[in-house]
C-alpha positions as CSV (number, residue, x, y, z in Angstrom):
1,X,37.2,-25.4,105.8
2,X,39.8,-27.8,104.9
3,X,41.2,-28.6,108.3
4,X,37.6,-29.2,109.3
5,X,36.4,-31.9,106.9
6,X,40.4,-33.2,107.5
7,X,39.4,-33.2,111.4
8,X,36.1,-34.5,110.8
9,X,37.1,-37.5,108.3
10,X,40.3,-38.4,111.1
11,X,37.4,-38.4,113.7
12,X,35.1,-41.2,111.6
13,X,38.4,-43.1,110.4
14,X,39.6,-43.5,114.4
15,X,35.7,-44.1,115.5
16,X,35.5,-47.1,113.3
17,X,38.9,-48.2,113.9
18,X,37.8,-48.4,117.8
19,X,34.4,-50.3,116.6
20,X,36.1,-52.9,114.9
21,X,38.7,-53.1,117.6
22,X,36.5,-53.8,120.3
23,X,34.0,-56.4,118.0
24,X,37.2,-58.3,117.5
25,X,38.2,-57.7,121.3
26,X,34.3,-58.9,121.9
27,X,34.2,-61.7,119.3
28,X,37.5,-63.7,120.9
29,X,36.3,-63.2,124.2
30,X,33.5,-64.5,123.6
31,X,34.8,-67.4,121.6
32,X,36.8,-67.9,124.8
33,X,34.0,-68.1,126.9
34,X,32.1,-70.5,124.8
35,X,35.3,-72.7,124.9
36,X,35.5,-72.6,129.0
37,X,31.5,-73.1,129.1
38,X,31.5,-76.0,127.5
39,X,34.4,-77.7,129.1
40,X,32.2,-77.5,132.5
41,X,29.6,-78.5,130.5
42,X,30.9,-81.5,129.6
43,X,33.0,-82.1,133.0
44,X,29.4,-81.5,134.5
45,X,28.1,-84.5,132.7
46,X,31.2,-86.8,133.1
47,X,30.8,-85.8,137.2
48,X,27.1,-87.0,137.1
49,X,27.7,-90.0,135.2
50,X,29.8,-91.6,138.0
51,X,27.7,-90.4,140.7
52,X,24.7,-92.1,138.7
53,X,27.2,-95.4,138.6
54,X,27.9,-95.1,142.4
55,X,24.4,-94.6,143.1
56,X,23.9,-97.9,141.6
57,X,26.6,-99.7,143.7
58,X,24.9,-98.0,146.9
59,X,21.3,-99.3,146.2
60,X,23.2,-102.5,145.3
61,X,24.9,-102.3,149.0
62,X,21.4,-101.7,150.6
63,X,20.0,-104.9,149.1
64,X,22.9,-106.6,150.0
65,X,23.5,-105.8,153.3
66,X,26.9,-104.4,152.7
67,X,27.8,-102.1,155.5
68,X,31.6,-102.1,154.3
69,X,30.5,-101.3,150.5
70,X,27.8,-98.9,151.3
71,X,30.6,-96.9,152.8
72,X,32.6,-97.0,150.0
73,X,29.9,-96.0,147.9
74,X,28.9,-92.7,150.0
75,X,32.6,-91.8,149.7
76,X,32.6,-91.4,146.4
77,X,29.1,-89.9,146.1
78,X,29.5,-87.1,149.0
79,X,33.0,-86.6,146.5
80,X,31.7,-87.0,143.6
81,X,28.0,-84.6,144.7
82,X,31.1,-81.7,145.4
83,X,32.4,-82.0,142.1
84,X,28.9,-82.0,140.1
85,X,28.0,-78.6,141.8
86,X,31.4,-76.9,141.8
87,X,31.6,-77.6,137.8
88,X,27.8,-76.7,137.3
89,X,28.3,-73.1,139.0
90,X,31.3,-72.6,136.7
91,X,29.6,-73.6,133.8
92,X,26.6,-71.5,134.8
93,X,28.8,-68.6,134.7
94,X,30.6,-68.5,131.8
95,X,27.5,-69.7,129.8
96,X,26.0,-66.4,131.5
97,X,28.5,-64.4,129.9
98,X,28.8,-65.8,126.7
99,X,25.2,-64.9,126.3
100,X,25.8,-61.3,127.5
101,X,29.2,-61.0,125.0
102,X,28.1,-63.1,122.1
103,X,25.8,-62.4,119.4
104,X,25.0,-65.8,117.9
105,X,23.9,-68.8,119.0
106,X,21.9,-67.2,122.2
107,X,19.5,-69.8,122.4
108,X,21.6,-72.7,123.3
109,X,23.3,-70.8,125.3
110,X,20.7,-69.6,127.3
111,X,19.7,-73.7,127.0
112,X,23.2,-74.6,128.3
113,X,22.9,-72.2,131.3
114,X,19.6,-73.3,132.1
115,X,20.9,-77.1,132.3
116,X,23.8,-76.1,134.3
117,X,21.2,-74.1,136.9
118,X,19.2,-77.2,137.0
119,X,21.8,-79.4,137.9
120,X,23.4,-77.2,140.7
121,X,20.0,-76.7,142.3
122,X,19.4,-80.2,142.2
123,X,22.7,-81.6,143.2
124,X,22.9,-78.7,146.2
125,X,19.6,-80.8,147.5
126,X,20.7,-83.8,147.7
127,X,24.0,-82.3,149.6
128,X,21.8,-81.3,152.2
129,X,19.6,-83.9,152.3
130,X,23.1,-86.5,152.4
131,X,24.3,-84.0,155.3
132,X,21.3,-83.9,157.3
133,X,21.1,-87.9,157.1
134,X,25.2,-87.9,158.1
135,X,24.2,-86.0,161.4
136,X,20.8,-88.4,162.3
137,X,22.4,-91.4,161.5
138,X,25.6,-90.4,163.2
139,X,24.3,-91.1,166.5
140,X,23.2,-95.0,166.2
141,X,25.4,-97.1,167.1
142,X,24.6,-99.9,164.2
143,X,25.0,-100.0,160.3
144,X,21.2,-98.9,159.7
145,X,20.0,-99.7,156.4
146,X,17.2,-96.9,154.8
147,X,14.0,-98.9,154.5
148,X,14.0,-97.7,150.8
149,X,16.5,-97.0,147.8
150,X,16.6,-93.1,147.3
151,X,14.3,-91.8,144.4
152,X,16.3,-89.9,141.3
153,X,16.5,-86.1,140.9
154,X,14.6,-84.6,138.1
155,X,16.0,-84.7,134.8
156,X,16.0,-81.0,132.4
157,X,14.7,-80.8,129.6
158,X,16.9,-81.2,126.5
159,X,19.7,-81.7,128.3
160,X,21.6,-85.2,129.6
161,X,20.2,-87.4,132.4
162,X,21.1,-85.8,135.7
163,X,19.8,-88.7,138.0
164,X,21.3,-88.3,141.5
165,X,20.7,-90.8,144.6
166,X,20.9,-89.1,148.4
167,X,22.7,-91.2,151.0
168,X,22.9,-92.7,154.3
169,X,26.2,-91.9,156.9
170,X,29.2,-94.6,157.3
171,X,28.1,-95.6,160.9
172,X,29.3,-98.9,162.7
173,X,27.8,-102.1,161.7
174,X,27.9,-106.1,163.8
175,X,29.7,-108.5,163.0
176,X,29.8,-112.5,164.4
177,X,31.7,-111.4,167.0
178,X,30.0,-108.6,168.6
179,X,28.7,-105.2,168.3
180,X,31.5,-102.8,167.3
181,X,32.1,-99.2,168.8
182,X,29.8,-95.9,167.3
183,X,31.0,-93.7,165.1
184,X,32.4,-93.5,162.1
185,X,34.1,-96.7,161.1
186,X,36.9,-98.4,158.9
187,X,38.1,-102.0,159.1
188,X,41.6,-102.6,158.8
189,X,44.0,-105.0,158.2
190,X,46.7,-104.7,161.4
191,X,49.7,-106.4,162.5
192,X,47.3,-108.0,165.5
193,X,44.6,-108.8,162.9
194,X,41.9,-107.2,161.5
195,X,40.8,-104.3,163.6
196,X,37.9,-101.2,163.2
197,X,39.6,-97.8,163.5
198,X,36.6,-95.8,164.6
199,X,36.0,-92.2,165.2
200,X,33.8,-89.4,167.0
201,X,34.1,-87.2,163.8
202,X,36.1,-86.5,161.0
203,X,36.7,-83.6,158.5
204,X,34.7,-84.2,155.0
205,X,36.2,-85.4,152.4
206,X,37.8,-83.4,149.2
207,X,38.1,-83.9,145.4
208,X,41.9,-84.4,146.6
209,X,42.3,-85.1,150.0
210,X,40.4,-87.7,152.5
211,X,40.7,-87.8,156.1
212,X,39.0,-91.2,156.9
213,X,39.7,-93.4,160.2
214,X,41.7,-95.7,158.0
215,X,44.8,-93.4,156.6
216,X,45.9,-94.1,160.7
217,X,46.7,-97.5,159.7
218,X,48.3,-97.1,156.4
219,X,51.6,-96.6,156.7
220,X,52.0,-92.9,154.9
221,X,53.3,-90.2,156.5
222,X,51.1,-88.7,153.9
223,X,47.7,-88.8,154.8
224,X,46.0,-88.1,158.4
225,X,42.7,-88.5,160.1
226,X,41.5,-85.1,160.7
227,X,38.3,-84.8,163.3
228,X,35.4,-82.7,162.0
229,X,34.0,-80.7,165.6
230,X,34.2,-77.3,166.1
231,X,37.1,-75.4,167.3
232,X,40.5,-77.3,168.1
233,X,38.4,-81.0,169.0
234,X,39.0,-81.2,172.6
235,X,37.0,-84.5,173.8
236,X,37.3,-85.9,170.0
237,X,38.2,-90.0,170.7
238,X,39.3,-92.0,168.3
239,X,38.7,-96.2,169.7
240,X,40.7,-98.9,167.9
241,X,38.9,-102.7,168.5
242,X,39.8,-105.9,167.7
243,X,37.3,-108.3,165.2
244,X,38.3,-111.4,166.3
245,X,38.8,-111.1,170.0
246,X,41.7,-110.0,172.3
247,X,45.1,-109.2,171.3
248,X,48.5,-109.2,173.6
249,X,49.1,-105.3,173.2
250,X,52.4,-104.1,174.6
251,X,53.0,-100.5,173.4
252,X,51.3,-98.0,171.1
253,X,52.7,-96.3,168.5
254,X,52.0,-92.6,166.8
255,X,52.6,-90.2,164.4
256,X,51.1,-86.8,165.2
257,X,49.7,-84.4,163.3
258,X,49.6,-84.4,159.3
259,X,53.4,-84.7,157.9
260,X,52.6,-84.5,154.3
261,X,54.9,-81.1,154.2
262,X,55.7,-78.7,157.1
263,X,52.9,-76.4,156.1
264,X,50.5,-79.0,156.8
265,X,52.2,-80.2,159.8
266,X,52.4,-76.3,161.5
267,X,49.1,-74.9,159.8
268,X,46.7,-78.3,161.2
269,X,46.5,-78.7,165.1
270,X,48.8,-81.6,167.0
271,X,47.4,-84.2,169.7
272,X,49.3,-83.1,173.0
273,X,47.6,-84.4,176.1
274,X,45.5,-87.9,175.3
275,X,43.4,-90.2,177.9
276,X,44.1,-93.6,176.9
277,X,41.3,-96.2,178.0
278,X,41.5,-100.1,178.1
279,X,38.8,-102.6,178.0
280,X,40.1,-103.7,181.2
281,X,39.7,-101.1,182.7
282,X,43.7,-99.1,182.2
283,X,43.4,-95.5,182.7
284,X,46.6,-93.3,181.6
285,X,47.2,-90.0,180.6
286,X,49.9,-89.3,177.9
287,X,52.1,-86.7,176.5
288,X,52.6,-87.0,172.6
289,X,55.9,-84.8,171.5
290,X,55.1,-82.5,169.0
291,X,57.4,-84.0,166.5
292,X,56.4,-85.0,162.6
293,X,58.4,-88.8,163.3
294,X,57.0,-91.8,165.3
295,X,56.6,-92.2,168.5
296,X,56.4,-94.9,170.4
297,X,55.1,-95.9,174.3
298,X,55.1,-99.0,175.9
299,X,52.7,-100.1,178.5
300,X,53.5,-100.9,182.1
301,X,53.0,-104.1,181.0
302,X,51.4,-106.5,178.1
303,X,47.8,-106.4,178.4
304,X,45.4,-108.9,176.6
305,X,43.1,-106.2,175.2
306,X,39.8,-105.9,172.8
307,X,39.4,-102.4,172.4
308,X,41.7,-99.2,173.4
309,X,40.4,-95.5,173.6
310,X,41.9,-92.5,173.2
311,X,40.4,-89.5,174.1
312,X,41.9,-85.6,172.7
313,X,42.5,-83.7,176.0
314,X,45.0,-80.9,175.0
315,X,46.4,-79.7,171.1
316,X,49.4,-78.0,170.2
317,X,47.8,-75.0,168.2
318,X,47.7,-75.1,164.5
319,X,48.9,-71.6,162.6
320,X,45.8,-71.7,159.8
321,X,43.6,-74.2,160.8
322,X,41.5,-75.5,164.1
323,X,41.7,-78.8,163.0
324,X,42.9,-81.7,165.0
325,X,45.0,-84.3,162.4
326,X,46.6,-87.4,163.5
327,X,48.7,-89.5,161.0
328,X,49.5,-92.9,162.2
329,X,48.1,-94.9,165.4
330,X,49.0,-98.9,165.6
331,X,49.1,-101.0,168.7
332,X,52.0,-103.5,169.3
């Protein structure tokens, strides 16, 4: 009789050891989870903040006519749009398991999780609504201003002011001297003056990484125009045209594919076979090396050019991506 009630009190003792082992276990993750909740929380809120302030700078653009500062401003929204509904998923999710682990404080964490919701449904509209406007308004060829400033997303209840603004595409705009190519369009400063680097496509921007015509005029080994089609971008151009009028151009030089380290250079496709078109009419075809230095090739001749086109005939495969980069381009 003994060695039950022994047994029997060793059973209890070990039970209630294994209780209050697992509410502590319970209790810290929980703690834990609240901690990483609010951090997206509160990243959340920083996120829509500045895509609020850039929403201001782009209605400022549209009143202004600003075709080069409206496509600042949609940079950093279409970045800044990523961010808010990365964070707001996150914070969605550990808010949803804090309430499923914790056993205080359930309603305002059920009200934190029901902001974060909000925000990512909103914010995940207005990406598709800026991504359906990027393909419309990347067929005209001019900077076409919406005939009206984009109306705010709802704000949640209880919870900080979520306003978001949608967006128009960076397209080509006019300038004094002439209608500039379609596409999607930078103006640089080059050695031959100020020039507009535009582009059939380009991959979208990242939190960390951007791929815009310009970075082909910038000097860095470290950044790259990638094109955004499907597959390897056979047929891709890329056209390079002068603001102020002709240029003497006498060779063109190139750094292929995206040198930043050699798994970016090997994993992302190279140009290999180009056409190269002039505005007076020069047709050529060219062989780029598959090589992460510059290269350089001189024309038959000097030419007194406006605009020069490059068309993507051939790639040297990429080993993890389909995507076509090029890092420099500059004519000479």
């Amino acid at each position: 009789m003994k060695i039950i009630l022994s047994s029997l009190v060793a059973v209890v003792v070990l039970a209630s050891t294994l209780t209050s082992v697992t509410r502590a276990q319970n209790s810290d993750l929980c703690h834990s989870r609240k901690i990483t909740a609010v951090r997206y929380y509160k990243r959340t809120q920083s996120y829509l903040k500045k895509y609020e302030r850039w929403g201001r700078r782009y209605n400022d653009t549209i009143d202004r006519k600003d075709c080069p500062g409206l496509r600042r401003a949609l940079d950093k929204m279409g970045d800044l749009a990523r961010l808010v509904a990365i964070n707001a998923k996150r914070c969605r999710s550990h808010f949803g398991f804090a309430v499923y682990r914790c056993t205080q404080n359930r309603t305002l964490l059920r009200k934190g999780r029901g902001n974060c919701r909000h925000w990512h449904s909103e914010i995940t509209k207005k990406i598709e609504w800026v991504a359906d406007l990027q393909r419309k308004f990347r067929r005209r060829p001019n900077c076409s201003f919406p005939s009206s400033k984009s109306p705010p997303a709802k704000k949640p209840k209880n919870a900080a002011t979520a306003t978001t603004k949608t967006a128009t595409t960076k397209t080509a705009t006019t300038t004094t001297t002439g209608r500039i190519p379609s596409g999607i369009c930078d103006r640089v400063s080059t050695g031959l003056g100020d020039a507009w680097y535009c582009v059939s496509s380009k991959l979208p921007n990242n939190s960390r990484t951007r791929y815009n015509p310009r970075l082909m005029a910038d000097n860095s080994g470290k950044t790259a125009w990638i094109e955004g089609a499907k597959g390897f971008g056979i047929g891709e151009w890329i056209k390079v045209q002068f603001v102020n009028g002709a240029k003497q151009v006498s060779r063109i030089v190139f750094r292929n594919g995206f040198p930043h380290d050699e798994r970016r250079f090997k994993g992302n496709a190279r140009l290999q076979f180009v056409r190269l078109e002039m505005s007076d009419g020069t047709r050529l075809k060219l062989r780029l090396q598959d090589v992460q230095g510059l290269q350089s090739y001189k024309l038959p001749s000097p030419k007194s050019l406006t605009w020069v086109k490059i068309t993507i005939l051939s790639v040297y495969p990429g080993s993890l991506w389909q995507d076509t980069a090029l890092s420099e381009l500059h004519l000479k």
